[in-house]
C-alpha positions as CSV (number, residue, x, y, z in Angstrom):
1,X,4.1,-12.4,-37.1
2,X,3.3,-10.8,-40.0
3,X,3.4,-7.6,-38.8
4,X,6.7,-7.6,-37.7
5,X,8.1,-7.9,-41.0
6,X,6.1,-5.7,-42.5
7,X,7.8,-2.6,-39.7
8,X,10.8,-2.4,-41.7
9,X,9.3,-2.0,-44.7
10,X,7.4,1.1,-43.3
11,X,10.9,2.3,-41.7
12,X,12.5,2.3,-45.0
13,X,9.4,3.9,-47.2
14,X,9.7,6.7,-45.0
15,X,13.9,7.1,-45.1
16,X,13.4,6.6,-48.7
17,X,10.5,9.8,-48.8
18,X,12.6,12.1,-46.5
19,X,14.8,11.9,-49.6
20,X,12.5,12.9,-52.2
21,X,10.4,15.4,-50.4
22,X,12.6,18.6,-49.5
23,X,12.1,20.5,-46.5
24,X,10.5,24.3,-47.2
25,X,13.6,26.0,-46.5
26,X,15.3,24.1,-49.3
27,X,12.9,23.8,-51.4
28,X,12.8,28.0,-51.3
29,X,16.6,27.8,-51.5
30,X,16.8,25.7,-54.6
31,X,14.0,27.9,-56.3
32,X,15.9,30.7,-55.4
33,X,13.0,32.4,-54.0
34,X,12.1,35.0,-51.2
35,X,9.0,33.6,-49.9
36,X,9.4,32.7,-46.4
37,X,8.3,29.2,-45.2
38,X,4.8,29.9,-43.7
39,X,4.1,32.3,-47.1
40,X,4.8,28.5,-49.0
41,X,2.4,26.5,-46.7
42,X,-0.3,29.6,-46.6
43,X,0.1,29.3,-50.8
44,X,0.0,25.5,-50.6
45,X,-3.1,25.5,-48.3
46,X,-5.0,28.4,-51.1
47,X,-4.4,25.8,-53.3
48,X,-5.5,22.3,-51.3
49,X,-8.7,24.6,-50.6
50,X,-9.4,25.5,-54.3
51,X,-9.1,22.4,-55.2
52,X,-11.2,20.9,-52.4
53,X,-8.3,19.0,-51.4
54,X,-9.2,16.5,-54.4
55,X,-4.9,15.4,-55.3
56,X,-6.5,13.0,-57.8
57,X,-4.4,12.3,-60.6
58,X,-6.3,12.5,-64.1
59,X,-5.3,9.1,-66.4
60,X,-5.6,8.4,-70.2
61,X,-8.8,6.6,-68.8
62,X,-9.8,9.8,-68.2
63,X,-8.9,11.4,-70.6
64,X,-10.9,9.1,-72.9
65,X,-14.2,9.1,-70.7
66,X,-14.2,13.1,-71.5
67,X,-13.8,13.0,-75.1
68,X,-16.0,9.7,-75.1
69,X,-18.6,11.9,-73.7
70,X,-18.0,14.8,-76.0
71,X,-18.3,13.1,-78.9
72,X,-21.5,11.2,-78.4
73,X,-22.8,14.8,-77.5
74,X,-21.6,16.4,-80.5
75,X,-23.4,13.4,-82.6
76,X,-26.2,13.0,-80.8
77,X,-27.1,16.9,-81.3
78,X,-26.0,16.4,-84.9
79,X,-28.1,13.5,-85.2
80,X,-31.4,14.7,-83.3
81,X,-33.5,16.5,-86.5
């Protein structure tokens, strides 16, 4: 039972992402580009491989951990004599 209310909400995720995400040829016509379709997906697909497909988005969590890390480095070298 459950499952059948949850359909719809599925159905209307995906209306509602059709909207957001262009389709290549107008996303090259609003960028007023000459790249052809597959020349997008063959750049897209350089750049999923460089990045070892890894889409994670960086937080201030993050963010803090690095500089966390940088500056108990920077003191503990400061602080090793």
């Amino acid at each position: 039972m459950a499952s059948q209310t949850m359909w719809p909400n599925v159905h209307a995720w995906t209306l509602h992402l059709r909207k957001l995400i262009p389709r290549i040829k107008d996303f090259i016509e609003y960028c007023g580009s000459d790249y052809t379709p597959s020349e997008v997906l063959r750049m897209e697909l350089a750049i999923l491989d460089k990045l070892h497909w890894d889409l994670c988005i960086g937080t201030p969590l993050d963010f803090l951990n690095i500089v966390t890390h940088k500056a108990h480095d920077t003191w503990s070298s400061e602080n090793v004599s």
